[in-house]
C-alpha positions in Angstrom: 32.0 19.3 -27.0 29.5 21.8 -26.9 26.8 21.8 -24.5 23.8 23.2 -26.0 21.5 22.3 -22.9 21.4 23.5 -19.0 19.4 22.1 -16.2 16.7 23.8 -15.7 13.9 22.7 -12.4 13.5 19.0 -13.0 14.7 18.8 -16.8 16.7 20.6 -19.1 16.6 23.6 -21.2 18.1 25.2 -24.6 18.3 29.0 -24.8 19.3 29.5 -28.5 22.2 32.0 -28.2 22.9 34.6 -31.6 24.5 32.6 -34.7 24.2 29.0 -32.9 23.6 26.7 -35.5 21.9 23.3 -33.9 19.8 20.0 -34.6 18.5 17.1 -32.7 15.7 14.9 -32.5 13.9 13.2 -29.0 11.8 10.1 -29.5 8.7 9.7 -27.4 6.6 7.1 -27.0 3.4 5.4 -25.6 0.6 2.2 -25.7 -0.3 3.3 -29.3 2.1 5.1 -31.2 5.9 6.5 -31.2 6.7 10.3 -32.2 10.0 11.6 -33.4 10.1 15.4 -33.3 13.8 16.8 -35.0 14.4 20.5 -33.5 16.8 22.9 -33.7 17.8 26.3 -35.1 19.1 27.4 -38.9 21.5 29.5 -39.8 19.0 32.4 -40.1 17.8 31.4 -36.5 14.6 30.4 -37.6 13.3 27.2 -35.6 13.4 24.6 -37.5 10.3 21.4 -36.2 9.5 18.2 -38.0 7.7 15.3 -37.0 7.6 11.4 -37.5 5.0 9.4 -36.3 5.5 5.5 -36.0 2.1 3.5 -35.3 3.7 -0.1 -34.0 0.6 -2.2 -34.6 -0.8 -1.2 -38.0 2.1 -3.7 -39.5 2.7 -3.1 -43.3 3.6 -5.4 -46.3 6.0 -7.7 -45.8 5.5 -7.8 -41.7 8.9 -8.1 -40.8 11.3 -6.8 -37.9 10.5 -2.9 -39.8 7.0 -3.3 -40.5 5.6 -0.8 -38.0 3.7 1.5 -40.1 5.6 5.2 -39.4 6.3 8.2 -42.0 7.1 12.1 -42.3 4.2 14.3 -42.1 4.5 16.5 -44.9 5.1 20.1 -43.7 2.2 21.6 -46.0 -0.2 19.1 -44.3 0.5 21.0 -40.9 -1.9 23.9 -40.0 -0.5 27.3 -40.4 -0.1 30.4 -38.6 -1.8 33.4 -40.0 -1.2 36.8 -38.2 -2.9 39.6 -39.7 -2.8 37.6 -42.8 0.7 37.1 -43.1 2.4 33.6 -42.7 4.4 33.5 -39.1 8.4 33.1 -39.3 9.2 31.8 -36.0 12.8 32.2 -34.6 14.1 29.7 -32.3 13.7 31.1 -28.4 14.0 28.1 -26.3 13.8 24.4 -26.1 13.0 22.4 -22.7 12.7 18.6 -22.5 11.1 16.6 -19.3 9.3 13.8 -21.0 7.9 16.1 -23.3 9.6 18.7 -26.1 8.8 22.2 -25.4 10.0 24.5 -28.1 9.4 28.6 -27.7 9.2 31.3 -30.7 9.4 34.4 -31.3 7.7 36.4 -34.2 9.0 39.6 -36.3 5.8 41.4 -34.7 6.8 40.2 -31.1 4.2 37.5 -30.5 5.4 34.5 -28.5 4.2 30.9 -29.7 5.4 27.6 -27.2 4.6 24.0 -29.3 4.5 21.1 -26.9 4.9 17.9 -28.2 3.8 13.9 -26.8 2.2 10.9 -27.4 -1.4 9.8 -26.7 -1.5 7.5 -23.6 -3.4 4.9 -25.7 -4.4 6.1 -29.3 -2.5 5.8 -32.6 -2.4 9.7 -32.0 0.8 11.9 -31.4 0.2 15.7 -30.3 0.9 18.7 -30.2 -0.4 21.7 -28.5 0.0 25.5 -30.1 -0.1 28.8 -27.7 0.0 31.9 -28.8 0.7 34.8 -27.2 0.6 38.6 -27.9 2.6 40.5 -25.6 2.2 43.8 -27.8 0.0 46.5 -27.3 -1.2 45.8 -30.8 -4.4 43.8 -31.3 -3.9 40.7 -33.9 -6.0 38.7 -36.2 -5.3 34.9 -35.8 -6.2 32.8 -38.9 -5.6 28.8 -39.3 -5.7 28.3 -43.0 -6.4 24.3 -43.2 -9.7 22.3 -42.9 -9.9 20.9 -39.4 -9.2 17.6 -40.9 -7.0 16.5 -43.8 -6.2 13.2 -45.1 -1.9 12.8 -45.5 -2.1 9.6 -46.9 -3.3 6.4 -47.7 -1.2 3.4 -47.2 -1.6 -1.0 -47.4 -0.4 -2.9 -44.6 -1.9 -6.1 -43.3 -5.2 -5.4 -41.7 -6.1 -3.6 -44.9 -5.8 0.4 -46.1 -4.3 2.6 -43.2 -5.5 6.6 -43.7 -3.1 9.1 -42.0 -4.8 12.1 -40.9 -4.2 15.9 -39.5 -6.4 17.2 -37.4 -6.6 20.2 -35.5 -9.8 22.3 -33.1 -8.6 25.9 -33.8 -10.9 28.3 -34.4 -10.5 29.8 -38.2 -10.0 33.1 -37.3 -9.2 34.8 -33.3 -8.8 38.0 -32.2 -5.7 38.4 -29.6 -6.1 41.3 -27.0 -3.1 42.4 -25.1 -1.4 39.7 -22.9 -4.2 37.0 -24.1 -3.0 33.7 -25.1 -4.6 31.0 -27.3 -4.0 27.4 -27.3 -5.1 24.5 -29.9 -4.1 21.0 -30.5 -2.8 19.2 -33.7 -3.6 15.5 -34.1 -1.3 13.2 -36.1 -4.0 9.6 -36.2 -3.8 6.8 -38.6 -6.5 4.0 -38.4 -7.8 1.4 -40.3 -9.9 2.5 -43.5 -13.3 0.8 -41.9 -12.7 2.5 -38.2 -13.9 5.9 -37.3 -11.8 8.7 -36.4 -12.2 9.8 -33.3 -10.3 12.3 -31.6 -9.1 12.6 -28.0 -9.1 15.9 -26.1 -5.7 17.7 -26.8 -5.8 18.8 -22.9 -6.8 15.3 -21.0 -3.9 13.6 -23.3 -1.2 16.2 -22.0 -2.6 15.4 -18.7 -2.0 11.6 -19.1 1.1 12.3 -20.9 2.4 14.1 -17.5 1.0 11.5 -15.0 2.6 8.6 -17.0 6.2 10.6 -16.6 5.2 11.0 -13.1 4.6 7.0 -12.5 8.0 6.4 -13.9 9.9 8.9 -12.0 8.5 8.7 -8.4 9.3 5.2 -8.1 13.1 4.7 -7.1 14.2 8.6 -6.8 17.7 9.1 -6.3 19.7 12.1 -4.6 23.3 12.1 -4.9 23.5 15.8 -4.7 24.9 16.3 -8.2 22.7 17.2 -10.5 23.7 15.9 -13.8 23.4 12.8 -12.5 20.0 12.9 -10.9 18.5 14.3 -13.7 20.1 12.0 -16.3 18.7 8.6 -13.9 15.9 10.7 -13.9 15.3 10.8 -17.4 16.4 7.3 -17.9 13.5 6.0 -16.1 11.4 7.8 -18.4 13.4 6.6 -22.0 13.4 2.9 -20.6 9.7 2.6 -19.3 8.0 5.0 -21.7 8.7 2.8 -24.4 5.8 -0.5 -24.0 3.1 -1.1 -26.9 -0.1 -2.7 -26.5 -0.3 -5.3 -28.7 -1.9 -8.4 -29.9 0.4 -10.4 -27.9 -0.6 -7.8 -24.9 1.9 -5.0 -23.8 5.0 -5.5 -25.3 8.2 -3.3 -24.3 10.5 -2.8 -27.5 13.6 -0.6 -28.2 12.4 1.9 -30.8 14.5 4.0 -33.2 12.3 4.3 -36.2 13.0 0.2 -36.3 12.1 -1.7 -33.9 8.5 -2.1 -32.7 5.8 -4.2 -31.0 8.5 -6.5 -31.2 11.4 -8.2 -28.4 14.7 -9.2 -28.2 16.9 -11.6 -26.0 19.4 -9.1 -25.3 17.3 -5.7 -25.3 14.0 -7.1 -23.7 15.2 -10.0 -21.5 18.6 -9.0 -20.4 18.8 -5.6 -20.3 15.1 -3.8 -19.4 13.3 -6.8 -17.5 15.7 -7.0 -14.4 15.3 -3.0 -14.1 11.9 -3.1 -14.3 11.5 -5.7 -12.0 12.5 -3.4 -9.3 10.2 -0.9 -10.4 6.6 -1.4 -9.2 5.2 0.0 -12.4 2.3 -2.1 -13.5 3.0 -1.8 -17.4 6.5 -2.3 -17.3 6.0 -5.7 -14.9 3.2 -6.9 -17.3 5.5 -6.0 -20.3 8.6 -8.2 -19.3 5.9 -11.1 -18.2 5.1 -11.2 -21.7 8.1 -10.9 -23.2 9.3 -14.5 -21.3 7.0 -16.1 -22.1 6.7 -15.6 -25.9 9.9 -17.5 -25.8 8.5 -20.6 -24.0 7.3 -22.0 -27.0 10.5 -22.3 -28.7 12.3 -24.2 -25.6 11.0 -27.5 -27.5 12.7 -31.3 -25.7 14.9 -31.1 -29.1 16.7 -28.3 -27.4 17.0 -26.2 -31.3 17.9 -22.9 -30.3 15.1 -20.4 -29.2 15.2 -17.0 -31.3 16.7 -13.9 -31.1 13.5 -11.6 -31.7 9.9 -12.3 -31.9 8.4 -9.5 -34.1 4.9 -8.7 -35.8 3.2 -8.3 -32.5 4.2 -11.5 -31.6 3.4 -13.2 -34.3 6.6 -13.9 -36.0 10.8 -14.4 -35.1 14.3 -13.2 -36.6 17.0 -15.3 -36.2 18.9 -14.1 -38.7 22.3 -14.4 -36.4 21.7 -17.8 -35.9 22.3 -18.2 -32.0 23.3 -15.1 -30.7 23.6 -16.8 -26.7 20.6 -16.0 -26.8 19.9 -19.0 -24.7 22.5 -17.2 -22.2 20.5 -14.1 -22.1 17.0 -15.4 -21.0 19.1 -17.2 -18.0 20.3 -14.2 -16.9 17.8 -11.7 -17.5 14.7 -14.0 -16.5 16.7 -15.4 -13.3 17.4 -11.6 -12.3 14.0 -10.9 -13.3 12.2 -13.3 -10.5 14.1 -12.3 -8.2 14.5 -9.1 -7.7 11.0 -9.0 -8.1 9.9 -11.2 -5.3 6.9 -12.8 -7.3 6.9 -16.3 -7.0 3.6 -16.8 -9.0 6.4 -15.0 -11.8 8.6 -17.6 -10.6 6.1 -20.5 -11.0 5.8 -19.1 -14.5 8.9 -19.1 -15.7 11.4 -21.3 -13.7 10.5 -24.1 -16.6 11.6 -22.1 -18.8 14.8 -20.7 -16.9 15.8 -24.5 -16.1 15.6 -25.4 -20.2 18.1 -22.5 -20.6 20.5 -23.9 -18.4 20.6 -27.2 -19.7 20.2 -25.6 -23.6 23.9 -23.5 -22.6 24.8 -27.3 -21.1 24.7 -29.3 -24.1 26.4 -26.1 -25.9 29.4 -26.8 -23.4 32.5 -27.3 -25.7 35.2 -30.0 -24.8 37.1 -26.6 -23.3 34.2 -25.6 -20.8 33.0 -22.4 -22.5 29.7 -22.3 -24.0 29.4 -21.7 -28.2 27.6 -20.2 -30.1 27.3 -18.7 -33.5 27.8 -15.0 -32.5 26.8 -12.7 -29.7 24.3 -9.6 -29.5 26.1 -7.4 -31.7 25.5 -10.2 -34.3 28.5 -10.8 -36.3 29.7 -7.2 -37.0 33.0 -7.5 -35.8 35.3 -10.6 -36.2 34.6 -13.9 -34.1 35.5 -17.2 -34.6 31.7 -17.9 -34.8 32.2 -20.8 -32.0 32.7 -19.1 -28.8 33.0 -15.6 -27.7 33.4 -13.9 -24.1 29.6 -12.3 -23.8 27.9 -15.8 -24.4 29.7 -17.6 -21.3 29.5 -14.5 -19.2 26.3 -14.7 -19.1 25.8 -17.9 -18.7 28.2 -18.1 -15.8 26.0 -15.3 -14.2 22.7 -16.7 -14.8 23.4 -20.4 -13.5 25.1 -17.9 -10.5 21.0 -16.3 -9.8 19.3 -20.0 -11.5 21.4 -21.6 -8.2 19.3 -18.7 -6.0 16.1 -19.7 -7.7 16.8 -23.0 -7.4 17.1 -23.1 -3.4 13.8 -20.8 -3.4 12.0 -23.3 -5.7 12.9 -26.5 -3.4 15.4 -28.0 -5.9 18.4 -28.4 -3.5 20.4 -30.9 -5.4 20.4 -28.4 -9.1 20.9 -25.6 -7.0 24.4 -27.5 -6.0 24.8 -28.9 -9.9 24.3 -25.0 -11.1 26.9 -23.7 -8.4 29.1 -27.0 -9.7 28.6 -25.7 -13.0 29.6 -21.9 -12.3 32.5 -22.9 -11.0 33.5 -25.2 -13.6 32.6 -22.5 -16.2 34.6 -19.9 -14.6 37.8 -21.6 -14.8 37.0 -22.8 -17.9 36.6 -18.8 -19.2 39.8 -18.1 -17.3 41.3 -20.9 -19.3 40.1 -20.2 -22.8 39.7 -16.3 -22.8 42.5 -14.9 -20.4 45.3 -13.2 -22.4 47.6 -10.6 -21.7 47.2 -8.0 -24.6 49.6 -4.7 -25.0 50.4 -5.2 -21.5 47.0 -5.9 -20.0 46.1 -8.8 -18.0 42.1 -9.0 -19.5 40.8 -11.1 -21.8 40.4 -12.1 -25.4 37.0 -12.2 -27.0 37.5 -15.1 -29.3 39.9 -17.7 -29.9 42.3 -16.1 -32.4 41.5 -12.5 -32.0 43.0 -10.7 -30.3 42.4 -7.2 -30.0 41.0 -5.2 -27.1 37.0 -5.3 -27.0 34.7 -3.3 -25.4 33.0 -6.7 -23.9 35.9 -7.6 -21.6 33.9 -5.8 -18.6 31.5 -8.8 -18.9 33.2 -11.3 -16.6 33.5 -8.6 -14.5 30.1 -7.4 -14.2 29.2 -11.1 -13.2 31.4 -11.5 -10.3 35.0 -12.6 -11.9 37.4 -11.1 -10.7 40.5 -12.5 -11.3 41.6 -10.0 -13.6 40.0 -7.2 -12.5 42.8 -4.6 -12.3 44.0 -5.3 -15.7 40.8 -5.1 -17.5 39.8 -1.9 -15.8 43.0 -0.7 -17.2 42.4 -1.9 -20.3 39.0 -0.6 -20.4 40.1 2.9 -19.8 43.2 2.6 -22.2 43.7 4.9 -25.4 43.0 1.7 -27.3 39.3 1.4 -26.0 38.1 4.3 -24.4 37.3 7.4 -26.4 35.6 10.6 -25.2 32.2 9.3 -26.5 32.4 5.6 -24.7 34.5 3.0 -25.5 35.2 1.7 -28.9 33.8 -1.5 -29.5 36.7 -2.9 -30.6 40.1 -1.5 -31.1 41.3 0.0 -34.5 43.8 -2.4 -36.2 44.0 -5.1 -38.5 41.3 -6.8 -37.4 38.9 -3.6 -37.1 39.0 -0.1 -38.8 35.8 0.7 -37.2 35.5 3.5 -34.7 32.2 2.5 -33.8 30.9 2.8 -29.9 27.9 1.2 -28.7 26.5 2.2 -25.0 25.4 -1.0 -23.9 28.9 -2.2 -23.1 29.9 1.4 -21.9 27.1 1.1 -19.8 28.2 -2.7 -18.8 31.6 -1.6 -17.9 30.6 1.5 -15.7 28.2 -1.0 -14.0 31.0 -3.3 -13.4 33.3 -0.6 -12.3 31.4 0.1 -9.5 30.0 -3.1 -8.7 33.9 -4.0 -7.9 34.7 -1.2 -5.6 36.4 0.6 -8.2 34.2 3.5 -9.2 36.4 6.5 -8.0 39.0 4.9 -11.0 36.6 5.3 -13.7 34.0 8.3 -11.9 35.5 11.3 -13.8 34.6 9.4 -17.3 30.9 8.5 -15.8 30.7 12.0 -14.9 31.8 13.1 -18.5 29.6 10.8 -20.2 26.3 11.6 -17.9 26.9 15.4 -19.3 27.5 14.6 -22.7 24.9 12.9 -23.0 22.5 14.8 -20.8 23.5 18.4 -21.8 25.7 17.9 -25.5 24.8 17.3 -28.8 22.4 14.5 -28.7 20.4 14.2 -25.7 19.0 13.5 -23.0 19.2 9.5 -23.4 22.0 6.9 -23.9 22.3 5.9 -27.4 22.3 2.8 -29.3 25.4 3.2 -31.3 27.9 5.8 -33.7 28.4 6.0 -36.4 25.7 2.9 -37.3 22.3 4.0 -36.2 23.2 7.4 -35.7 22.5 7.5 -31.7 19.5 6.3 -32.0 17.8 6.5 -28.2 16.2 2.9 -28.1 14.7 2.3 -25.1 16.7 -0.6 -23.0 19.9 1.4 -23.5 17.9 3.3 -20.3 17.6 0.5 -18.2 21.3 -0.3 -18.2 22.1 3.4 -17.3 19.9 3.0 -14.5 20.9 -0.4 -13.4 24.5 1.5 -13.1 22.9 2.9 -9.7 21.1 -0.2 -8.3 23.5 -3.1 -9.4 26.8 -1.3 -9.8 27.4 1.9 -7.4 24.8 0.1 -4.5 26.2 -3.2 -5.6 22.4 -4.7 -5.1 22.6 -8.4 -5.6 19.6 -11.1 -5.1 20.1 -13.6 -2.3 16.4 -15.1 -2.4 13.1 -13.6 -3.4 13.1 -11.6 0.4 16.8 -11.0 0.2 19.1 -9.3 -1.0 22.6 -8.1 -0.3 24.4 -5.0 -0.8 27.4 -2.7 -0.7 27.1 0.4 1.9 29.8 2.9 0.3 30.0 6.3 -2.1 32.4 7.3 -5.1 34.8 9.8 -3.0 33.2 12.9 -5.1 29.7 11.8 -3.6 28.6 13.4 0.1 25.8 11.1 0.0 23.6 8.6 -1.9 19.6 8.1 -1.3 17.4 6.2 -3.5 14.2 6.2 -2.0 10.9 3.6 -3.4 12.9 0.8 -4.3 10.5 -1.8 -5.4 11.9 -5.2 -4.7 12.1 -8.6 -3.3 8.4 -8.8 -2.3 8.8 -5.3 -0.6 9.3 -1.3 -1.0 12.5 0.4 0.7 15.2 3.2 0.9 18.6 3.3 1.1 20.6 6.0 2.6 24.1 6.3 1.9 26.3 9.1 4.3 30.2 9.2 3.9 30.4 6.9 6.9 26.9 4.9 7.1 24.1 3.9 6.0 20.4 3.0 6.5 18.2 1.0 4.9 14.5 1.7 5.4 10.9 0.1 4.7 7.2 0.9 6.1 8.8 4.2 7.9 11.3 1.8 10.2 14.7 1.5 9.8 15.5 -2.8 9.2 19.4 -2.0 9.0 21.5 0.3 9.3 25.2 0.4 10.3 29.3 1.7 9.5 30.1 1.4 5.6 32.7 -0.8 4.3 31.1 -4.4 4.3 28.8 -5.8 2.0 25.3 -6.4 3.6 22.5 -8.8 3.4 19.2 -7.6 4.1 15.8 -9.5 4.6 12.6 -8.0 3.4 
């Protein structure tokens, strides 16, 4: 693996070395629209810039899951670069990436151009800024040959025609002195054929563009003293929280990728980004996960049908194309975490309804062995099942009645808190049971009844709390048969599977339960590995969906898992009531220390500092615990 990337102040940077040969893409994202910009470097060194622009609420024709209205801006509809009447070649000087894509040039006459790419905060707008620079002692002639604004396209969709437009505010022709620099701004809109354009400033958007990364980063900063690791949380915050739409349904987070927008899923929405952002303070992200749960509450009908897997089309629409994915499953856990970690009990109040008719649904889904069925799981049927019962679907359940039992006790239901820790139990030996298997050696699990090869989901019990066959699924986990130097294969390659496909989320999962269970230092040198891969490599700075399908797309929950890795699995945080929580005081031995300061959680803000031998935990500038590490610990906020 090459790493094309360094870190460089608090992101990372690209210096194009002679003959490199590179291309990549980052996705960005805000209220109003999404923006793909590919860069790289040919093989003549030239820099090499496109742009996508993906405008999640101006739905096209049929509105389905892909409806967002997105396209390619043509290259000749892009304002070009005069200097002394000659078209600019650029060659690629440097890239940088810190929430926004900074890309630096060179010209054959020496003059030095920077492009800086991002979102609006709130417009269907993406922008990006142009400086030029002349370093020479030769005067230049600056001309921008294109009308200030041009119409790219015209398009139908369902509120009527939608007209793409490029704008720009450079002057037509400048005059560069020695050492002066000139800046414009390129707007990429689209609105409705009846609304005006109207054009934000260039400079105030870049302004909003840097605050918003600032809101998402402050919160919950972590120092572990390596670097690659910082920054890639870092950055994580920024892919996972970045990524929230307003909507007609309101502010909607969704995963991205070119496909999936102004839109939520069970797994991605529910599971994986609501209990991380739950944790977060961050107004948008809070008010995003609200209205994800309850856009399912009216599907949680006294027939107890299953409740979809996506509602799409600004909320205006489902999928359920997998038929039921757990999906049931998912909303227990993620809504349960959800609560709280958060501390809310008005969210509480709003949702336990909801969280108690997902229970009982993944009760009367119970089959005569004790596991819970159902037609297939998030991955949705593209490996082999026996499309009754697989290992993800009564994972989760088992955790979520675990955190429903919590709720419960907080809510004043005594007797179903007991009936939900009856029913863990029971479902725990009933997964032992029905999925434990020894295979090639390894005491694990099976994923379904009559399949038996490795998956990648056998960290799942194990990130819940089982343990009873801990060592031999961590084994497993990091066998040849699973793990590869990319993440772990989904499933292993034999007659059941030829696919070498990885998908992060269940990397992700199995680092998280790694740590949770006191075993990080077994699996720290692959974490390590991964965090620089995917930070520094050939496709960064984000987790990724999946590889070969979706070609590492960086959707936007994939994030919140990689952070969760800190909070849930190295810290071990775990919710023991809406003002408590409890947690495990120790470090990976390659760790000196482990801070992670503006924790926003269970009805409070705090720190928690991690030494080699102690620890402290800290809230309003007073230390509420601290102590010798070693023993888990339950703290009351």
């Amino acid at each position: 693996m090459e790493n094309y990337f360094e870190l460089h102040n608090d992101g990372i940077k690209w210096d194009v070395k002679k003959g490199q040969i590179h291309k990549d893409n980052i996705e960005m994202s805000c209220f109003g629209a999404g923006y793909i910009v590919a860069y790289g470097v040919d093989n003549n060194g030239i820099l090499f810039l496109s742009r996508y622009c993906i405008y999640p609420t101006l739905r096209t024709i049929p509105n389905n899951t892909h409806a967002s209205y997105q396209l390619d801006i043509s290259p000749e509809k892009i304002p070009q670069i005069f200097i002394n009447d000659v078209l600019v070649d650029e060659r690629a000087v440097t890239f940088e990436i810190n929430g926004l894509l900074r890309a630096f040039s060179i010209t054959e006459q020496g003059i030095e151009i920077e492009h800086i790419f991002y979102p609006s905060l709130s417009d269907r707008c993406n922008i990006e800024c142009v400086s030029i620079k002349n370093p020479t002692n030769t005067i230049i002639e600056l001309e921008i040959k294109q009308d200030n604004t041009v119409i790219h396209s015209y398009d139908r969709g369902t509120k009527g025609v939608y007209i793409t437009e490029v704008s720009h505010d450079a002057k037509k022709s400048i005059t560069l002195n020695k050492d002066e620099v000139y800046a414009f701004y390129i707007y990429y809109t689209a609105r409705i054929a009846n609304e005006k354009l109207v054009l934000p400033s260039g400079k105030n958007e870049l302004d909003n563009r840097k605050n918003r990364i600032k809101q998402l980063t402050s919160p919950l900063t972590l120092d572990t003293g390596n670097a690659v690791i910082d920054t890639m949380f870092s950055f994580a915050k920024i892919r996972a929280g970045e990524s929230i739409f307003k909507t007609q349904s309101g502010l909607l987070h969704s995963p991205g990728g070119e496909s999936y927008y102004a839109a939520v899923w069970c797994n991605d929405e529910i599971e994986y980004a609501g209990p991380w952002f739950s944790i977060t303070g961050d107004s948008y992200s809070l008010e995003a996960s609200m209205n994800a749960y309850k856009l399912y509450i009216p599907f949680m009908s006294d027939t107890y049908t299953r409740i979809p897997s996506s509602i799409i089309s600004e909320g205006h629409d489902i999928w359920e194309g997998a038929g039921d994915r757990g999906d049931a499953a998912m909303y227990l856990y993620g809504a349960s975490m959800f609560v709280l970690c958060s501390g809310n009990r008005e969210y509480a109040k709003e949702l336990w309804e909801a969280i108690k008719w997902c229970a009982e649904y993944c009760e009367r889904k119970k089959s005569p062995e004790g596991v819970i069925m159902s037609d297939s799981d998030e991955l949705e049927g593209r490996f082999p099942t026996d499309r009754k019962a697989n290992l993800s679907t009564s994972s989760l359940c088992f955790g979520g009645l675990k955190l429903a039992a919590i709720l419960a006790k907080e809510m004043g239901e005594d007797e179903l808190s007991k009936q939900y820790i009856k029913r863990a139990l029971g479902l725990e030996t009933s997964i032992e049971e029905y999925f434990g298997a020894t295979l090639h050696g390894f005491e694990t699990y099976r994923y379904s009844k009559g399949f038996d090869t490795l998956r990648s989901w056998i960290c799942l019990p194990v990130c819940m709390g089982i343990n009873t066959r801990l060592e031999g699924t961590l084994k497993a986990m990091l066998s040849n048969y699973l793990w590869t130097d990319d993440g772990m294969l989904t499933c292993e390659i034999g007659e059941e599977n030829t696919s070498s496909t990885i998908w992060d989320r269940s990397t992700l999962y199995a680092f998280r339960s790694a740590f949770f269970t006191d075993k990080g230092n077994e699996i720290w040198d692959a974490f390590e590995s991964y965090c620089e891969k995917r930070l520094l490599g050939d496709r960064v700075p984000y987790a990724v969906e999946a590889y070969p399908e979706g070609d590492k797309r960086h959707l936007s929950a994939e994030s919140a898992l990689f952070c969760r890795i800190i909070t849930e699995g190295i810290l071990g945080i775990t919710p023991e009531g809406f003002n408590k929580f409890s947690f495990f005081p120790r470090l990976p031995k390659k760790l000196d220390h482990l801070y992670l300061y503006g924790i926003n959680a269970f009805g409070g803000v705090f720190d928690i500092l991690i030494k080699k031998d102690s620890y402290k935990v800290i809230s309003n500038s007073k230390v509420i615990s601290s102590g010798e590490n070693g023993e888990r610990i339950i703290i009351t906020i």
